[in-house]
C-alpha positions as MATLAB code, in Angstrom:
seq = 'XXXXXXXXXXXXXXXXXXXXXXXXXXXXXXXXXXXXXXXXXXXXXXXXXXXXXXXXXXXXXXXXXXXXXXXXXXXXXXXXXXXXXXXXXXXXXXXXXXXXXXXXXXXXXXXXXXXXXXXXXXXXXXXXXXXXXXXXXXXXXXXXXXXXXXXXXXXXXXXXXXXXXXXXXXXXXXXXXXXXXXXXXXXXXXXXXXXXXXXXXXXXXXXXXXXXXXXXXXXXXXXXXXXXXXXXXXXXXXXXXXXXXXXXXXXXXXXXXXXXXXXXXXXXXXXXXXXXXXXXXXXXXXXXXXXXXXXXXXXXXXXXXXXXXXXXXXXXXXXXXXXXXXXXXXXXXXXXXXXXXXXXXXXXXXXXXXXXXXXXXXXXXXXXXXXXXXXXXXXXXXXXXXXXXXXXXXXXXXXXXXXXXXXXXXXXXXXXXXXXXXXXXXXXXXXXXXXXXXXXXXXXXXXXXXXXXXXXXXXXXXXXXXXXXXXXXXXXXXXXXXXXXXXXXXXXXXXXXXXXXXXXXXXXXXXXXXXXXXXXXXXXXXXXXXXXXXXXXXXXX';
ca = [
      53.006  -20.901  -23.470;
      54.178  -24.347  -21.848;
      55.314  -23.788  -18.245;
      58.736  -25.566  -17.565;
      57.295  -28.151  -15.500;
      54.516  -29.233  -18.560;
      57.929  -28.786  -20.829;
      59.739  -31.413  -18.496;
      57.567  -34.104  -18.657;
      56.889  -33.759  -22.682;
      60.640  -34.555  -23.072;
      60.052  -37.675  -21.299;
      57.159  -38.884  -23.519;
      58.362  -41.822  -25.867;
      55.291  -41.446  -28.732;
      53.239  -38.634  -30.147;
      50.168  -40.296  -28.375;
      51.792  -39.943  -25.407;
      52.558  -35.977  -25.360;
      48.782  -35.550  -26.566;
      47.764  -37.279  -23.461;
      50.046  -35.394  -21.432;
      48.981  -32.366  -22.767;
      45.657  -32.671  -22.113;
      46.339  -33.226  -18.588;
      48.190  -30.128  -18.778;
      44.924  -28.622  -19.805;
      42.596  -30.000  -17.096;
      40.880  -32.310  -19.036;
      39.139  -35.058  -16.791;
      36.801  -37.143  -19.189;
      36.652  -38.214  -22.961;
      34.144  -39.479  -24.591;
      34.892  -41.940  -27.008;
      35.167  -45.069  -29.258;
      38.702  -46.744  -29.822;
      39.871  -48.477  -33.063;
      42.957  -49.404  -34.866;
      43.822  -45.593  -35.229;
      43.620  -44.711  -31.939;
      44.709  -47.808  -29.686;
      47.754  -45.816  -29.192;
      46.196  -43.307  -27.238;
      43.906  -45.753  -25.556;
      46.958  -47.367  -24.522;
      48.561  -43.878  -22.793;
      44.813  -43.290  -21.220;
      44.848  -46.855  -19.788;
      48.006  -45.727  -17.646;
      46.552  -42.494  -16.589;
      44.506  -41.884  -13.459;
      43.707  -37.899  -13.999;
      41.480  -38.488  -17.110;
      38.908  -41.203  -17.112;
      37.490  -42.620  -20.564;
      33.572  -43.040  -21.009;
      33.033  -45.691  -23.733;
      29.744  -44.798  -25.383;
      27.812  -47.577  -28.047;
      27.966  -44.444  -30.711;
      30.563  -42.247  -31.818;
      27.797  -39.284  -32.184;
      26.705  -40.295  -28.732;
      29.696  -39.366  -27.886;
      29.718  -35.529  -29.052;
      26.696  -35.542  -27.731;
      27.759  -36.246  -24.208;
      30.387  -34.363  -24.515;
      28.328  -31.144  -25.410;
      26.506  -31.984  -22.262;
      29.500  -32.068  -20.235;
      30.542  -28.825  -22.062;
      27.522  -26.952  -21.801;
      26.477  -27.567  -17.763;
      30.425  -27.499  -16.688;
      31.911  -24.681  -19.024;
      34.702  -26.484  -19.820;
      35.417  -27.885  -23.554;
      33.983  -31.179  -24.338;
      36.558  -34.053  -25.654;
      35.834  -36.267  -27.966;
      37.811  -39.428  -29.287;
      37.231  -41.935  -31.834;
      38.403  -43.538  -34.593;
      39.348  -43.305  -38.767;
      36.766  -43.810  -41.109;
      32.950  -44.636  -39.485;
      34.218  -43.521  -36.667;
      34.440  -40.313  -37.382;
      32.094  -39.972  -40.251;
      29.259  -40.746  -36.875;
      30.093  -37.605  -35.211;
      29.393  -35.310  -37.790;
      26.185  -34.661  -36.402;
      27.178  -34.326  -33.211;
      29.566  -31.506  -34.660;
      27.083  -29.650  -36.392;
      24.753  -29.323  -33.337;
      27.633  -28.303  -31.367;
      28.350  -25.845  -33.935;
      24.844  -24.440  -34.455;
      24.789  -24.312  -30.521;
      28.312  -22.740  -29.776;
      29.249  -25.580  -27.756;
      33.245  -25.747  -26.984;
      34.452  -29.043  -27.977;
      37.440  -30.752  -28.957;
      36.956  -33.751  -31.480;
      40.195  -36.254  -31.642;
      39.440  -37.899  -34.500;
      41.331  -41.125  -35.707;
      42.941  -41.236  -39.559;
      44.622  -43.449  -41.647;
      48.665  -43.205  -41.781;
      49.195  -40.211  -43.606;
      52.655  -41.806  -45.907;
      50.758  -43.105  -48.353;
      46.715  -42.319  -48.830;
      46.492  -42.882  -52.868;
      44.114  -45.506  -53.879;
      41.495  -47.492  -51.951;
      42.879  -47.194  -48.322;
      40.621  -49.347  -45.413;
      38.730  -46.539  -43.686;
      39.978  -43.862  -44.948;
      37.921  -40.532  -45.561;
      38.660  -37.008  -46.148;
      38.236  -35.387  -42.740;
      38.683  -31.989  -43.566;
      36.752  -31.798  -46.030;
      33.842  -33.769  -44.657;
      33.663  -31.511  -41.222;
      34.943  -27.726  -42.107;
      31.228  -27.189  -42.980;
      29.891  -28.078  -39.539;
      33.104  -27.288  -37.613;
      34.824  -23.938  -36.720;
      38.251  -25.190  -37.765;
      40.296  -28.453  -38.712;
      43.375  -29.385  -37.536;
      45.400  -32.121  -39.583;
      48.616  -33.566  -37.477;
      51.654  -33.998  -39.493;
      55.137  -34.953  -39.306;
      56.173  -31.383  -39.021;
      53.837  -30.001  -36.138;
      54.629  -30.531  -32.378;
      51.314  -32.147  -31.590;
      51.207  -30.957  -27.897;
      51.056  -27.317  -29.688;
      48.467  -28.452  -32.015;
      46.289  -29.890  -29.148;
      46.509  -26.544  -27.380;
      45.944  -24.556  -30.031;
      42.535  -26.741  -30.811;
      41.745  -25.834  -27.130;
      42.296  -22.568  -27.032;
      40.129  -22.171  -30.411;
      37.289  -23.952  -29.202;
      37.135  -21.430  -26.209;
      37.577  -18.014  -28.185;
      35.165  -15.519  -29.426;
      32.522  -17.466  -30.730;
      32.787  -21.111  -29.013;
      32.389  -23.998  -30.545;
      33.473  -27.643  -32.264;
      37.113  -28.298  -33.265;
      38.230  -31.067  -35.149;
      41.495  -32.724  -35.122;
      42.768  -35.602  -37.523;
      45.367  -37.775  -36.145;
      47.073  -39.834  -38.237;
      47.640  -43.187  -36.875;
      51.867  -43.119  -38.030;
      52.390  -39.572  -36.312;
      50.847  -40.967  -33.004;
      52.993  -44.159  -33.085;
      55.786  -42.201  -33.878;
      58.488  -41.261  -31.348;
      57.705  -37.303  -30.083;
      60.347  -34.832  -30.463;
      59.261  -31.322  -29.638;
      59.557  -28.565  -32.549;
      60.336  -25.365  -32.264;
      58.054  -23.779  -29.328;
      56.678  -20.607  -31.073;
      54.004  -18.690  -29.271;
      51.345  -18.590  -30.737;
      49.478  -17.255  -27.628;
      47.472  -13.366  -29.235;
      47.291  -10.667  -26.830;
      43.677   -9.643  -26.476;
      42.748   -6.363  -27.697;
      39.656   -5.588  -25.784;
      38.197   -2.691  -27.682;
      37.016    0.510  -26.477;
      33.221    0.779  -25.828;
      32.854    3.785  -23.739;
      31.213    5.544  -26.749;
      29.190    2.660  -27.409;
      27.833    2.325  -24.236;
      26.803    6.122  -23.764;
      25.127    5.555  -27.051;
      22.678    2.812  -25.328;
      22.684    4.571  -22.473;
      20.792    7.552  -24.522;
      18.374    5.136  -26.495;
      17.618    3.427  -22.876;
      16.771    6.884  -21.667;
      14.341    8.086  -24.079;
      12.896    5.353  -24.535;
       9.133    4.523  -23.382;
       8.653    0.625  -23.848;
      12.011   -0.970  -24.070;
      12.809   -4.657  -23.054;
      15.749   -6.435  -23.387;
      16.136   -9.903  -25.332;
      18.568  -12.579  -24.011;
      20.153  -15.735  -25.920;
      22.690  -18.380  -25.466;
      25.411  -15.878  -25.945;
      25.227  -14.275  -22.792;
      26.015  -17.756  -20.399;
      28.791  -16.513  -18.800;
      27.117  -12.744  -18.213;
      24.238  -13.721  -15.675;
      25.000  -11.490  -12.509;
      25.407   -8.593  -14.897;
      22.330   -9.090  -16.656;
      20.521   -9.317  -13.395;
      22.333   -5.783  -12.332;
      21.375   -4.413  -15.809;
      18.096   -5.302  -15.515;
      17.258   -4.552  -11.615;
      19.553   -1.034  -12.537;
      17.648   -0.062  -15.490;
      13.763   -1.778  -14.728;
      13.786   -3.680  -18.023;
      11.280   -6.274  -18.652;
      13.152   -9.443  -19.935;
      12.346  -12.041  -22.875;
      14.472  -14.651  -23.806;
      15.678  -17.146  -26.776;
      15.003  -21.021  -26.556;
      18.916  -20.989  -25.814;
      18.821  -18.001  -23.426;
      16.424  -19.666  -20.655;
      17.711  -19.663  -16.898;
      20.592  -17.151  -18.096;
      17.713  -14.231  -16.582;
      15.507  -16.019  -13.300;
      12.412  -17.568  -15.160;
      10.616  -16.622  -11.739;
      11.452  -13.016  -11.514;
       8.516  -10.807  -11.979;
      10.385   -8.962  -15.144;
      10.908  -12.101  -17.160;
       8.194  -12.528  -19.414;
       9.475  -16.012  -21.103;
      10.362  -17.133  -24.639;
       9.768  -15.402  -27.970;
       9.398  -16.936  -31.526;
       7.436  -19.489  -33.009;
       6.776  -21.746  -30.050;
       7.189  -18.517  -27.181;
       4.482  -17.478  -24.877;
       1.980  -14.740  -26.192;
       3.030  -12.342  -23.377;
       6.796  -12.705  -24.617;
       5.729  -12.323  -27.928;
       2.932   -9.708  -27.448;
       5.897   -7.096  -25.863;
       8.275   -7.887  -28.802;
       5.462   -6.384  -31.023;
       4.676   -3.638  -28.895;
       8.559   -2.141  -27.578;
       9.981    0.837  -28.995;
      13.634   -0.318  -28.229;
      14.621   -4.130  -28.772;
      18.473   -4.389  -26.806;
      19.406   -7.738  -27.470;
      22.592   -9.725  -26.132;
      24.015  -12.544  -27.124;
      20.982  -13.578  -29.886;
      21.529  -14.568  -33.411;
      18.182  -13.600  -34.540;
      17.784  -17.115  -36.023;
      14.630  -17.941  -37.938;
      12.773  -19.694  -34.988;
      12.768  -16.556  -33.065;
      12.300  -14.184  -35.688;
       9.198  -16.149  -37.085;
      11.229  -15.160  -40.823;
       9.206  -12.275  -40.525;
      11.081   -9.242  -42.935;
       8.793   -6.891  -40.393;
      10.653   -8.440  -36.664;
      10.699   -5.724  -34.730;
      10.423   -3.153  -37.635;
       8.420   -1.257  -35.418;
      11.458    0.019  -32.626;
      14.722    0.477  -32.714;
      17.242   -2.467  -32.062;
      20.247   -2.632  -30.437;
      22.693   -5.884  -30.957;
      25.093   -6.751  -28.772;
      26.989   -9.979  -29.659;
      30.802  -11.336  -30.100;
      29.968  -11.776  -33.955;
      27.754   -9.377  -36.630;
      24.624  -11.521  -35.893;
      21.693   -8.148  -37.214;
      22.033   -7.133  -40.437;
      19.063   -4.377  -39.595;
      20.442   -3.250  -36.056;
      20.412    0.471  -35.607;
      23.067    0.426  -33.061;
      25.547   -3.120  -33.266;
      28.077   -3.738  -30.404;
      30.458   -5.989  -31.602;
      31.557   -7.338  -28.107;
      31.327   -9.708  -25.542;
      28.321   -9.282  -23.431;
      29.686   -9.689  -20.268;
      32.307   -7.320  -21.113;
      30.009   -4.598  -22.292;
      27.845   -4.546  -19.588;
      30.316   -3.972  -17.191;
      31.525   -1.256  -19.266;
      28.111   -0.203  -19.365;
      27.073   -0.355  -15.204;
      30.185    1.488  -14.461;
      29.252    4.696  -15.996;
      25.159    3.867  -15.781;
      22.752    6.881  -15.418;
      19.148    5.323  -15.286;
      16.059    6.693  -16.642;
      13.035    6.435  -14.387;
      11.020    3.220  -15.818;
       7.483    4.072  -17.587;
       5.069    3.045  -15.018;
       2.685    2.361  -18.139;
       4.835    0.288  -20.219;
       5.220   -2.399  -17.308;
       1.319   -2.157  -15.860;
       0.878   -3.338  -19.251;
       3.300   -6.378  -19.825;
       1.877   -7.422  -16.351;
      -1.808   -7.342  -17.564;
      -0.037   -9.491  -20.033;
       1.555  -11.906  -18.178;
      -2.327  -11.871  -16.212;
      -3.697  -12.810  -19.241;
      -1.539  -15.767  -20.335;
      -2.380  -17.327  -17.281;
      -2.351  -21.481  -17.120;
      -6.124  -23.022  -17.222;
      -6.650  -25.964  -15.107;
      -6.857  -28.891  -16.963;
     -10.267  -30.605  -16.921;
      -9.751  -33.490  -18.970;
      -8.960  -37.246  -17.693;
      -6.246  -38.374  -20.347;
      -2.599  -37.350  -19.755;
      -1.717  -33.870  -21.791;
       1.649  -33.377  -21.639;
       1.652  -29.562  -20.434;
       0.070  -31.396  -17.179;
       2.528  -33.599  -17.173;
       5.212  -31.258  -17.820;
       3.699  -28.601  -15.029;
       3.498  -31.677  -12.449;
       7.184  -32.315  -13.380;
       8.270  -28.528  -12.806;
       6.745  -28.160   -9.363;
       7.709  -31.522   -8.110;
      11.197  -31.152   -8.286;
      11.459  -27.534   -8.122;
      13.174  -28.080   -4.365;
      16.427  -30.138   -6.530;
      17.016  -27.424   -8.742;
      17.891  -30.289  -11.659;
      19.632  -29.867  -14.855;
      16.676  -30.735  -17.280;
      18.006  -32.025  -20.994;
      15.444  -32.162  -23.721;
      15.651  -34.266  -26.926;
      13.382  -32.336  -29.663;
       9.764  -31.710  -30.317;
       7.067  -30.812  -28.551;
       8.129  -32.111  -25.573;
      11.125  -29.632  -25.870;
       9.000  -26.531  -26.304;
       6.786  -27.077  -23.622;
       9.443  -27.993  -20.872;
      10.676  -24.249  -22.268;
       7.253  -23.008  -21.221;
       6.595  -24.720  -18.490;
       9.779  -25.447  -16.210;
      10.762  -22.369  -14.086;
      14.734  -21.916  -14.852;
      16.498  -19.718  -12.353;
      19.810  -20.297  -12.511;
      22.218  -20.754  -16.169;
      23.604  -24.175  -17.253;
      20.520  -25.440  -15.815;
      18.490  -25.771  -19.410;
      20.413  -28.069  -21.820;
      18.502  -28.373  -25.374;
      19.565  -28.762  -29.165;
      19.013  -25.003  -29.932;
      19.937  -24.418  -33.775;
      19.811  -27.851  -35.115;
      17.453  -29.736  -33.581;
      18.631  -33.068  -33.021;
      16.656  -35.972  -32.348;
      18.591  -38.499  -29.805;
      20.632  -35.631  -28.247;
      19.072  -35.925  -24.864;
      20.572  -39.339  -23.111;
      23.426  -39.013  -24.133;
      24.054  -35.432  -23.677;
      22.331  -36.565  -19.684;
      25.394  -38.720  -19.799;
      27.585  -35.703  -20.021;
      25.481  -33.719  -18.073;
      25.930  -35.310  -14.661;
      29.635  -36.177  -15.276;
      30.128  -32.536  -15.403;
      27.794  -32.166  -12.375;
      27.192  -35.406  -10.139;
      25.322  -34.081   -7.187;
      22.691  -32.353   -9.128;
      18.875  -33.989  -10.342;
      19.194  -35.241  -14.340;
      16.393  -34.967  -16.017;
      16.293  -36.254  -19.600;
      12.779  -34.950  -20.889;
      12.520  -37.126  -24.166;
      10.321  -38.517  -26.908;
       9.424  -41.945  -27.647;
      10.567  -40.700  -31.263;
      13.608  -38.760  -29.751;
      14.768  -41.597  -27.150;
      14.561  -44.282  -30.238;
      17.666  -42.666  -31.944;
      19.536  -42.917  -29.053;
      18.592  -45.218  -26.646;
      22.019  -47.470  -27.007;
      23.134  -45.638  -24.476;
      21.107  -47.085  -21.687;
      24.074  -49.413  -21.512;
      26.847  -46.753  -20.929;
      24.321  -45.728  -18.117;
      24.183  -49.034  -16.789;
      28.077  -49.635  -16.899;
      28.787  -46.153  -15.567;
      26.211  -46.113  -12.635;
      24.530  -42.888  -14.242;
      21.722  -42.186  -12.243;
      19.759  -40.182  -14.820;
      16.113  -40.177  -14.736;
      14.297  -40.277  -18.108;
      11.226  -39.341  -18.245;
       9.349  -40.456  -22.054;
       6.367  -38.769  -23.403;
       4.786  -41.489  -25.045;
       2.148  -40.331  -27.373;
       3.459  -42.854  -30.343;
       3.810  -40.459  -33.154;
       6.337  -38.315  -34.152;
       4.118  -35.121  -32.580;
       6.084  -32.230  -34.058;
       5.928  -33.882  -37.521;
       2.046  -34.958  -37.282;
       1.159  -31.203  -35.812;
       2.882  -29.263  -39.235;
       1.173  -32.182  -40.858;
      -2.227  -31.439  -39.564;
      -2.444  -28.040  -40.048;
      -0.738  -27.636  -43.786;
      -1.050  -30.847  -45.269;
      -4.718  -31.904  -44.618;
      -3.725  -34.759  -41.915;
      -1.675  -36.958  -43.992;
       0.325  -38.263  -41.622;
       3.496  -41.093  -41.890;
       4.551  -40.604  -38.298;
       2.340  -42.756  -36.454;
       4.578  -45.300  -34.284;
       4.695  -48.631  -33.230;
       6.709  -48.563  -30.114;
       8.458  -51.519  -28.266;
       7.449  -51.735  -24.537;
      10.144  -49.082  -22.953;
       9.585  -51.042  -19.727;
      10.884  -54.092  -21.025;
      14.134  -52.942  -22.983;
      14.796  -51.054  -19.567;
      14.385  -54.771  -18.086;
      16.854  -56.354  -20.737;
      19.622  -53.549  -19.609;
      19.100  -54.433  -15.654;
      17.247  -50.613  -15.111;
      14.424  -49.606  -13.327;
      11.120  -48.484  -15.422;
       7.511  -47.902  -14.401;
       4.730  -47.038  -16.802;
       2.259  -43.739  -16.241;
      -1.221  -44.407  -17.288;
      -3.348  -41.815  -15.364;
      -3.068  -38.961  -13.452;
      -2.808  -40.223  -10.031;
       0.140  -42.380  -10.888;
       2.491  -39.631  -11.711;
       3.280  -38.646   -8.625;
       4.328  -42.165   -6.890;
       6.513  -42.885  -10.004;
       8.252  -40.027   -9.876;
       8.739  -40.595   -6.010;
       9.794  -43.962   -7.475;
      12.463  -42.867   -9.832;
      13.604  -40.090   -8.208;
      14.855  -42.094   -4.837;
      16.351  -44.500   -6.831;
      19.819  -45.131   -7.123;
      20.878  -45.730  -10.418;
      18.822  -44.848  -14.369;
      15.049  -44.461  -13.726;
      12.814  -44.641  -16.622;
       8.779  -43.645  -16.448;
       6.894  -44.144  -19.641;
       4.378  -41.966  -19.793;
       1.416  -42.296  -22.016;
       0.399  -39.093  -23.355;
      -2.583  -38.218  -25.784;
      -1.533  -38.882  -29.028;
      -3.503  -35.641  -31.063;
      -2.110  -33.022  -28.106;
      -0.944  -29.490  -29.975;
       0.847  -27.250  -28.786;
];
């Protein structure tokens, strides 16, 4: 519902462009990333005059979801997003989809052409609807009948509820320069029905209880439920694995965490998924990277589900619920089981066995690299964004999360070029922390535009490039089921020197003993840091 003061100062707005902006004031927003063009230069023009939001120009509009889902996903707050008609928004749409996969909150104000006449070949015009309710979890189209300050709430309050995650809004480029005259002011505002799980929750409670070798899986779904998870877990003794999207929601360095399942997890993780006899998983979709698309995933125990959505076709007990809610349900009424002294004697041994080799070898390897990383600036605590390959799966392995929101990957897509930008976003939503961007050469290529909203926006980011000039993800799949043909070798330009041409600091990593200094290097310095490191090109991981 508006509050009366919010109500007073819509009446005073002159244009439709105007009430959005003051509406999203009304909603806290502080930054949008964005884009303007003819569509939109009439909010531009109300965002020019006001000092509580500030305006990030990006050189890409799907940089710009992607910052935005890094604001979004180390803040908590919805991401905002405006560009224009046409190519504008027609750039996002992968931005969307990985904010969709991921459940990231966002709000995308997207630019279209007047909407009083759109028959016949009309200068940037495209369907938006149509083009993003695939990758989206719901369009908005403005028109002359809707009170667009409602609209804009509504789109806010969607992106927030249940499952989180991308909303689209077209704005037609009349309706904003029209004047504003607020409709009728219906509440739409649903009372939340929070169900009762009392039964529910004695039911786990009794599977916990006579069970012998249970462990409990995390994903992303359970971000806002860390201090209950830790209670679960120190209540109950449960050994803890995780998703690639639920790392640093449990302490990586707690002796119960065992690390990441699935197709690029840790053998321990993995081992215990094979050998429990109750799976209780929150907050996981059970997607196909995790599951290995193995019929027989944990065919072998029982498994309990616990998610906002049906995410388990196969679960023997599903919780439709939030997991923080659940869990508190859950403590209030706990009665533990003593653990089995056996069961976690042997996910130790485990955890013994999978035990880090030195490295012998002279050449760079990037789990070195990685490991160096980790324990160097373990004492900042950073938020660490990956782009995607193997550089991504072995900063999961390797990097010692403790905290949530500290972990900031492309989960269910897997987008290439994610990583600067979303760093961008990143320490908006978080200035005093360490930014790590933990990239590619192939990764930081789709993306690396950006190094000039960096450079205008004093974003002190350090980006750190594995440099082993292929495409390593690609030429690893290739090697092993396609007899080494290979059509991802790169030629890379120097990174030093385009760092150069945007007036940033770069140093190059050639051996082992220059690691350290340049990461002394970067680190102390002020502004964007790059250090290109030169990795073995035929690593695996």
């Amino acid at each position: 519902m508006y509050n009366s003061h919010a109500m007073t100062n819509l009446l005073q707005v002159k244009t439709s462009a105007s009430a959005l902006v003051e509406t999203l004031k009304k909603l806290g927003v502080d930054s949008i990333f964005g884009y303007p063009g003819a569509s939109v230069l009439s909010i531009y023009n109300e965002l020019f005059n006001t000092q509580e939001i500030k305006h990030y120009l990006v050189r890409h509009e799907q940089a710009a979801v992607h910052a935005a889902e890094g604001y979004a996903r180390v803040s908590g707050k919805t991401g905002v997003v405006l560009v224009t008609s046409g190519p504008g928004f027609t750039n996002t749409v992968t931005g969307i989809a990985n904010a969709y996969a991921d459940s990231t909150p966002l709000v995308v104000l997207a630019g279209d052409v007047t909407s009083e006449n759109k028959e016949g070949k009309i200068f940037q015009n495209v369907d938006i609807t149509s083009i993003a309710k695939s990758c989206c979890k719901k369009t908005y189209t403005v028109s002359q009948n809707d009170d667009i300050a409602q609209v804009i709430t509504k789109a806010f309050k969607e992106a927030q509820t249940g499952v989180k995650g991308p909303v689209v809004v077209a704005l037609p480029r009349n309706i904003l320069e029209n004047n504003y005259s607020p409709k009728d002011k219906t509440n739409f505002e649903q009372i939340e029905i929070i169900p009762d799980l009392t039964e529910q929750a004695s039911s786990l409670q009794k599977l916990i209880n006579t069970s012998q070798n249970p462990l409990l899986l995390i994903g992303g779904g359970c971000l806002d439920a860390a201090e209950e998870i830790e209670k679960f877990v120190s209540e109950f003794q449960l050994p803890v694995v995780s998703t690639l999207m639920g790392i640093g929601i449990y302490p990586s360095e707690n002796n119960m965490y065992l690390g990441m399942i699935g197709l690029n997890g840790v053998n321990s993780a993995n081992n215990a998924l094979s050998k429990c006899d109750l799976l209780i998983a929150l907050g996981t979709a059970f997607s196909d990277r995790s599951t290995c698309k193995k019929n027989d995933f944990a065919s072998n125990c029982k498994v309990v589900s616990v998610n906002i959505s049906h995410s388990q076709k196969n679960a023997d007990l599903e919780i439709i619920s939030d997991v923080k809610i659940f869990l508190n349900e859950l403590l209030q009424n706990k009665k533990q089981a003593e653990a089995n002294k056996k069961w976690h004697a042997h996910l130790d041994a485990l955890k013994d066995d999978s035990a880090d080799e030195t490295e012998s070898f002279e050449c760079l390897h990037s789990s070195f690299v990685l490991k160096t990383i980790s324990e160097y600036t373990k004492s900042y605590e950073p938020v660490v964004v990956t782009d995607v390959g193997q550089h991504q799966m072995l900063t999961a392995q390797f990097f010692n999360f403790n905290k949530p929101r500290k972990f900031i990957t492309s989960g269910g897509l897997g987008t290439m070029g994610f990583g600067l930008p979303a760093s961008i976003g990143a320490h908006i939503a978080n200035p005093g922390s360490l930014i790590l961007n933990i990239t590619g050469d192939g990764s930081f290529q789709m993306n690396l535009q950006e190094l000039a909203t960096c450079r205008e926006h004093h974003i002190p980011v350090k980006i750190i490039i594995m440099n082993n000039s292929y495409l390593g993800m690609v030429r690893q799949l290739q090697e092993k089921i396609y007899n080494n043909q290979y059509q991802v070798e790169m030629i890379n330009p120097d990174f030093t020197k385009i760092a150069e041409a945007y007036d940033l600091f770069a140093i190059r990593v050639n051996r082992k003993a220059e690691l350290i200094p340049a990461l002394e290097k970067a680190i102390h310095h002020q502004g964007t840091a790059i250090i290109d490191i030169i990795i073995d090109s035929f690593e695996n991981i």
